[in-house]
Each structure stands twice: as structure tokens, then as C-alpha cells.
N, C-alpha and C positions, 0 to 999 in steps of 0.2 A: 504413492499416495497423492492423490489430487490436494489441492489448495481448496481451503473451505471460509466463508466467515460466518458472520453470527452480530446479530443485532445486541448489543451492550446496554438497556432501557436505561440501569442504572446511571452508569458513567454518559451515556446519551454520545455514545459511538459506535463505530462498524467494526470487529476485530476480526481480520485474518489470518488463518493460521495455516501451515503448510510443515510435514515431515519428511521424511525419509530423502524421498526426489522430487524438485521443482523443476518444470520445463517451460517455455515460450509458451505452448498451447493452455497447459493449465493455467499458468498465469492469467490468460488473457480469456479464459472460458471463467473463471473464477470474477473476474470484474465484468466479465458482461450478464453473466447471472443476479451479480449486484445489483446493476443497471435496471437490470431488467425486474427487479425486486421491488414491489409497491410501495414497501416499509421505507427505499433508499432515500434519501434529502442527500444532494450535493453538499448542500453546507455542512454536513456533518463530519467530525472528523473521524480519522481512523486509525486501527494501530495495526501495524502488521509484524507478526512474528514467524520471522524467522529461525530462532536459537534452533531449532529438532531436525534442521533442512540438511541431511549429512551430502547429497550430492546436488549441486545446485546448477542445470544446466537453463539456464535465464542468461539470455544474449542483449546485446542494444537492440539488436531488432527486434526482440519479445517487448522490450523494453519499449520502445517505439510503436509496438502495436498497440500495446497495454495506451500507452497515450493517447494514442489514435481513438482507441474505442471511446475513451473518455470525453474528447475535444468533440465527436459528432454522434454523440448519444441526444443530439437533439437539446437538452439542458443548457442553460447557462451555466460558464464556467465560475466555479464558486470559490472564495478565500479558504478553502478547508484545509487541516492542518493533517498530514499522513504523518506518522512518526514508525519508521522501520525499527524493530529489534532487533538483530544480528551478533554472531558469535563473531572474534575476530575473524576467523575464515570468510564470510561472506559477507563484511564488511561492502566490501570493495560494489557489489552491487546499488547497496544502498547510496553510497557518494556515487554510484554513477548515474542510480534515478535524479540524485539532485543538482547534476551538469543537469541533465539533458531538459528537466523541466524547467531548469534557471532558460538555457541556453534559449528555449520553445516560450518565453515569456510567462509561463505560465504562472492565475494569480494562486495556486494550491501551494502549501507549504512542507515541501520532506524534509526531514531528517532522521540521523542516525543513532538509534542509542544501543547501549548492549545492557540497560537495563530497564525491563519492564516498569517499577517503579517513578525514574523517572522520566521515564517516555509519556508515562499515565501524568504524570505531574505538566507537562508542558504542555498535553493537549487540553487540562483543564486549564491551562493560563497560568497556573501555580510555581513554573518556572521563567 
């Protein structure tokens, strides 16, 4: 199953969600599809869920393109807050989007929750 998201009006974010298998390419076709989405505003924040991801093949260099698209989609790079969902299993990705975006200066903000509630809590400020 491809990586999908979906415009949030209510909460006034971008949610992505991905099941079964995540790979480098869907990742990185799933955020240029965003990009490429009239409705997207950089500033906005997003949530990505993971929990349904049972085999998760997302490398640093998927990880690094996903960045990439990001850094020269033309836009200015925005304060936005990404908050990953994650089962303990594929934890381990989410702390590594946030090396590498710490590492790459960059001013978007990841983190890791393993739960929806408050992941949803911190990108409204509420945390």
C-alpha cells in the first residue's frame, strides 16, 4: 500500500498515513504529490501515522530524499511542526528524521509519539 494524506480543514493540518509496506520511493512520491497540491501551505503542520506500517523499508537515503524534495520545492522553508506516530517497532525511524533534520538545520519541527492523541495535542500548541 502506497503512503496517502489528506487535508485535515478541521485541525488545519496535512495527515499521512501509510499501511502494510513503506518504501523510499513511496515516501518520497507521497510528499512530492503534497508539494505539488495547491491546497499545501508549508507552514502547516502535519501528522504522520505510522502505527499499520507492518514492514517498513524507509532508509536514510529515502529519508534524505524525502528532505531534499522538501529543501527545493522552490518554497521557503517553514517553522512547521511534523509529529510522527509510531508503534515501538518503527520508532527507530522517526528519531532518525529528527538527527537528520536537527543535523541539516533545518527550521521544521519532528517528533515522535506513539499516540495519536497527543501528537494531535502538541501540533495544536496544547502540549
Amino acid at each position: 500500500m502506497t503512503m496517502t494524506y489528506e487535508f485535515n480543514d478541521g485541525l488545519g493540518l496535512i495527515e499521512f498515513t501509510a499501511q502494510d509496506t513503506l518504501t523510499d520511493d513511496q515516501l518520497v512520491a507521497c510528499v512530492q504529490a503534497m508539494l505539488a497540491d495547491s491546497r499545501t501551505e508549508l507552514s502547516m503542520p502535519s501528522l504522520v501515522d505510522l502505527r499499520s506500517v507492518k514492514h517498513l523499508e524507509v532508509t536514510k537515503t529515502g529519508l534524505e530524499a524525502m528532505l531534499g524534495v522538501v529543501r527545493t520545492d522552490g518554497s521557503p522553508v517553514s517553522e512547521a511542526k511534523i509529529a510522527i506516530v509510531t508503534d515501538g517497532a518503527n520508532a527507530f525511524i522517526a528519531r532518525l528524521l529528527e538527527a537528520l533534520a536537527s543535523a541539516e538545520s533545518t527550521a521544521r519541527q519532528y517528533r515522535n509519539f506513539d499516540n495519536l492523541t497527543e501528537a494531535r495535542r502538541w501540533l495544536s500548541g496544547e502540549a
